[in-house]
N, C-alpha and C positions, 0 to 999 in steps of 0.2 A: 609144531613142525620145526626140526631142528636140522635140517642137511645142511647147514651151515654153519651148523657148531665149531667146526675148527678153524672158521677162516675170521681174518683181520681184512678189513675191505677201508679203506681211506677213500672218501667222494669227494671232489671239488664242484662249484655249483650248486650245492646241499642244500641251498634253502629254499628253494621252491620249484615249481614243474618236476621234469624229470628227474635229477636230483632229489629232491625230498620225497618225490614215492622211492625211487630205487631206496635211500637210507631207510624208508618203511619198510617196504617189502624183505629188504636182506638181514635186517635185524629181524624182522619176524619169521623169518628162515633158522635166526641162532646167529648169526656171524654179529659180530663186534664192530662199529662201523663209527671212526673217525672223522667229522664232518667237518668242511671245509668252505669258508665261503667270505663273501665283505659282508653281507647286512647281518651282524651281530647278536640284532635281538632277535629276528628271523630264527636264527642258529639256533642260540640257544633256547625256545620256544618246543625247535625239534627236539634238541636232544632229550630235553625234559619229558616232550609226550613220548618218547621212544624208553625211556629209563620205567617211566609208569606204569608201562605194560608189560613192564621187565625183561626189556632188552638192556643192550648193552651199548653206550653212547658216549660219544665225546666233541665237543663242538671245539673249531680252533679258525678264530679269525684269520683271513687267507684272500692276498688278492693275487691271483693266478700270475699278474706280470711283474712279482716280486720272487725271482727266485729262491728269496732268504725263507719265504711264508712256504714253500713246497718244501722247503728243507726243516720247518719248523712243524709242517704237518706231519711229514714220515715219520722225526723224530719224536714228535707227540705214541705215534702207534706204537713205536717200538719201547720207547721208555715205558709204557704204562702199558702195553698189551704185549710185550714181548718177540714182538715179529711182526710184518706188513705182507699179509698174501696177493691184495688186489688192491689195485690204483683205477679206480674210474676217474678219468676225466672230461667232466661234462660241464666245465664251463666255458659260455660261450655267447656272444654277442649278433646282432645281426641288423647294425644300423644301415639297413640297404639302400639303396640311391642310383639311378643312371647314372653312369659313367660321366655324362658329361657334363654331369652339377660340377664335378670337380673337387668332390669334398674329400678333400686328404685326408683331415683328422679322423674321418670315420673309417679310412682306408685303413690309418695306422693303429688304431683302435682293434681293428677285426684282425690283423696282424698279431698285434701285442696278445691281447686273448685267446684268439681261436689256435695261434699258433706257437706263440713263445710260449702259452701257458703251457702246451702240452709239453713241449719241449723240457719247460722247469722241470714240467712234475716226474719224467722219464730219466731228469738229471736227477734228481733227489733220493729216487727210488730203486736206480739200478744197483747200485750199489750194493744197497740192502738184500736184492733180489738176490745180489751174486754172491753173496755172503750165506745167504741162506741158504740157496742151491734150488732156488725158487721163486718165482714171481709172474703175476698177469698183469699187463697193461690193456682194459678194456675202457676203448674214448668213444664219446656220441660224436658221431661226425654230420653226417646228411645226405639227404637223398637227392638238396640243391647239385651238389657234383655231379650228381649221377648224371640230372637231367637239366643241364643250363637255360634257365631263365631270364629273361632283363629283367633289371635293377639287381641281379642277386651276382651280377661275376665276380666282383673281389670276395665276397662272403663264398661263393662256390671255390673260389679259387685257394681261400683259406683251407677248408674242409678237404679238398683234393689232396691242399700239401701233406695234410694231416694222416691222410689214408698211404698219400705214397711215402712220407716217413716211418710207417707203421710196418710195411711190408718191408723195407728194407731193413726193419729193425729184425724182422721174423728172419729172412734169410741171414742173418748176421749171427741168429740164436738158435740155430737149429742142434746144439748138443743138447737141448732139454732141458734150461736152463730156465729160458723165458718161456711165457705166450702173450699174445699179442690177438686184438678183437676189434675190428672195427664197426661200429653199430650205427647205421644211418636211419634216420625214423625219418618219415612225410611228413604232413601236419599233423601239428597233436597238438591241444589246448593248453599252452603255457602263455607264458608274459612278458615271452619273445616280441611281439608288437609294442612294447615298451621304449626300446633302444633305436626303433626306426623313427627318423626325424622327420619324414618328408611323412606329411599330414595323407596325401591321397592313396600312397604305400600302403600306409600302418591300416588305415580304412577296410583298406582292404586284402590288405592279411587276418586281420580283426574279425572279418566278415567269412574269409574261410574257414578259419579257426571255428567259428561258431558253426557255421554250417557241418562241416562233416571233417573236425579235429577229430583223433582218438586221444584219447584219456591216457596220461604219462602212465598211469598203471601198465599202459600194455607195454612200455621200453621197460620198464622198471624188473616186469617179468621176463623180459629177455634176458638180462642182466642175470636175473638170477639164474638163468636156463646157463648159459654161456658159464660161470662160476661155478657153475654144478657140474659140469661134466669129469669126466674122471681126467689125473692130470696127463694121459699120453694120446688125450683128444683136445686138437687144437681148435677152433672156429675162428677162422679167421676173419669175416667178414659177415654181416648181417645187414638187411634192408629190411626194415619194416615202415607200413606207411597205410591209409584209410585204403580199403576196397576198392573206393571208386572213386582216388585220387590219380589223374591221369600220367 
């Protein structure tokens, strides 16, 4: 299966959940896929099983709230793959809390990542886009925005910002220059309960998760649905989320 043979796709987030299916799935499609992420050997683990199956792979240590590492990922694609067709940005934290713990740092945390990352990575990449007279920005956002929960408003509030920067980016590009994708999943079985500090939270996101997560496969297949379409079909937005997740 190769409908992705001519595209260059750069992932932030790359090394596990969402992330590391989409780099499976898009390289087993044929596209070229630039992997981006902090845990290092994680990275490079993937790129190696993605290279074996004879895809096409490059792993490039990246912390999303280092602008220089967004600038050093683009440029990784284009130096060694010649062009950057799609920017997935899917990294993303979600250390959630009542408001009225009062926990800044987590507040600043889910700022710096959920938000400035994207931010970087649209600084690093437009450019190239505009150069090229081409480019997609497709970011996992959340379905927390959609539907506000406690303990989840600054993380919802992040993902919101995310989506309404995304839209104003699209009407800013409507000569055909960009596209622009926002892609909100439910639960799905990642290691997102990782980064939640408060022990009774994590329990119990933990416990949803197992109960009736879907499996990153099925974002990862959006992803490639959204990248496939021909380029003067835009998708601007996506929800996907379990059945019978309320």
């Amino acid at each position: 299966m190769d409908s992705l043979a001519d595209k260059v796709v750069a992932i932030t987030g790359a090394s596990s959940g969402i992330g590391a299916a989409t780099a499976r799935r898009l390289a087993g499609c044929g596209a070229t896929v630039v992997l981006g992420a902090r845990r290092a050997d994680r990275l490079d683990t993937l790129a190696a099983e993605i290279r074996a199956a004879g895809g096409r792979a490059r792993a490039v240590t990246v912390d999303v709230t280092r602008a220089e590492d967004l600038q050093r990922l683009v440029e990784t694609a284009v130096t060694e793959f010649g062009r950057l067709d799609v920017l997935v940005s899917n990294a993303g934290i979600g250390p959630i809390s009542p408001m009225t713990d009062r926990r800044r740092g987590d507040w600043n945390a889910m700022i710096d990542v959920n938000l400035r990352g994207v931010l970087h990575g649209i600084d690093a990449a437009l450019p190239v886009f505009q150069e090229q007279g081409g480019g997609h920005f497709v970011t996992i956002v959340s379905t927390a925005g959609i539907k506000i929960v406690p303990t989840m408003a600054v993380y919802a509030a992040t993902k919101n910002a995310v989506r309404t920067l995304l839209e104003g980016l699209r009407q800013e590009s409507t000569d055909g220059t960009l596209k622009t994708t926002a892609i909100s999943p439910g639960v799905v079985r990642t290691d997102f309960g990782e980064s939640i500090t408060d022990p009774g939270i994590r329990a119990e996101i933990d416990a949803t998760m197992g109960t009736f997560g879907i499996d990153p496969e099925a974002i990862a297949r959006t992803v490639e649905f959204v990248i496939d379409q021909p380029w003067e079909v835009e998708i601007g937005e996506l929800s996907i989320r379990p059945t019978v997740q309320g």
